[in-house]
C-alpha positions, 0 to 999 in steps of 0.5 A: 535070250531063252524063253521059259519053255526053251529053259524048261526042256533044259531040266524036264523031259518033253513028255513031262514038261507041262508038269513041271513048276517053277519049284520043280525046275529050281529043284532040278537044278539044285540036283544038277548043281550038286550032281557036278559039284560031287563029281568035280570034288571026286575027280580032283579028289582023285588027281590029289590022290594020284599027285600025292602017292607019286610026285609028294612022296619024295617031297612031304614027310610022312606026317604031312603025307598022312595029312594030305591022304586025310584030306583026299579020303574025305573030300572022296566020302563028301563028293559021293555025299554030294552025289547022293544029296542030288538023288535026294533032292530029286526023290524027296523034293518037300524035304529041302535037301539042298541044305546038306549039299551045301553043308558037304560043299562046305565041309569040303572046303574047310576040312579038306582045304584046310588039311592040304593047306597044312600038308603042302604048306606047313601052315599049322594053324590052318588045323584049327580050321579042320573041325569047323569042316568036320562039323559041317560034315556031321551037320550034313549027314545029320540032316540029311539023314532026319529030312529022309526019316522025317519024310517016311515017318510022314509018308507011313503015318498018311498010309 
């Protein structure tokens, strides 16, 4: 199995490793963690976005394609959400950030999933789901945005 240096050099740099903490390493790998999670969602986003102009043009309507376009667009703005919350965490580590990744993650899958489900499927109730995934959306922006207000109001009081 690893031992704790082996695993250590994994998320810090050789010439910082003896600074980094148990927390500082969790938190480097929340960063990670939500790093691949926005690039994965914005590739997907990208081959849905292909999949949908090419092969459903001839296959949807247009209600069903403005649906599905609907669904790329904000799992496209979500995983850049992702990206930016992995930067976050990083550069604000006390403000605990991880939680708007996860609220992003969730939106993801509620408001986009549920639009591609109603776009390929037709499964028309599934669009009640879609504003539970907006408002997780909302939640993560509006934490995010607070977390990094709060930690400069905070830094500029101290100065």
């Amino acid at each position: 199995m690893w031992d704790k240096p082996a695993i250590g050099s994994l998320f810090c740099h050789k010439s910082v490793q003896e600074v980094c903490s148990g927390d500082s390493m969790i938190s480097r790998s929340l960063s990670q963690r939500f790093l691949v999670l926005g690039t994965v969602f914005a590739g997907s986003a990208v081959a849905a976005g292909a999949f949908g102009a090419h092969a459903l043009k001839e296959i949807l309507d247009a209600h069903s394609l403005q649906v599905f376009d609907t669904a790329t667009r904000y799992q496209m703005y979500h995983a850049f959400g992702l990206c930016v919350v992995s930067w976050a965490i990083d550069r604000y580590p006390e403000q605990r950030l991880e939680q708007a990744g996860w609220l992003f993650t969730l939106g993801i899958l509620l408001f986009s999933g549920s639009l591609y489900v109603v776009a390929l499927a037709g499964i028309r109730w599934m669009g009640a789901v879609t504003p539970i995934g907006g408002l997780a959306f909302l939640a993560g922006w509006a934490l995010l945005g607070w977390r990094i207000w709060r930690d400069a109001h905070i830094t500029r009081s101290i100065s």
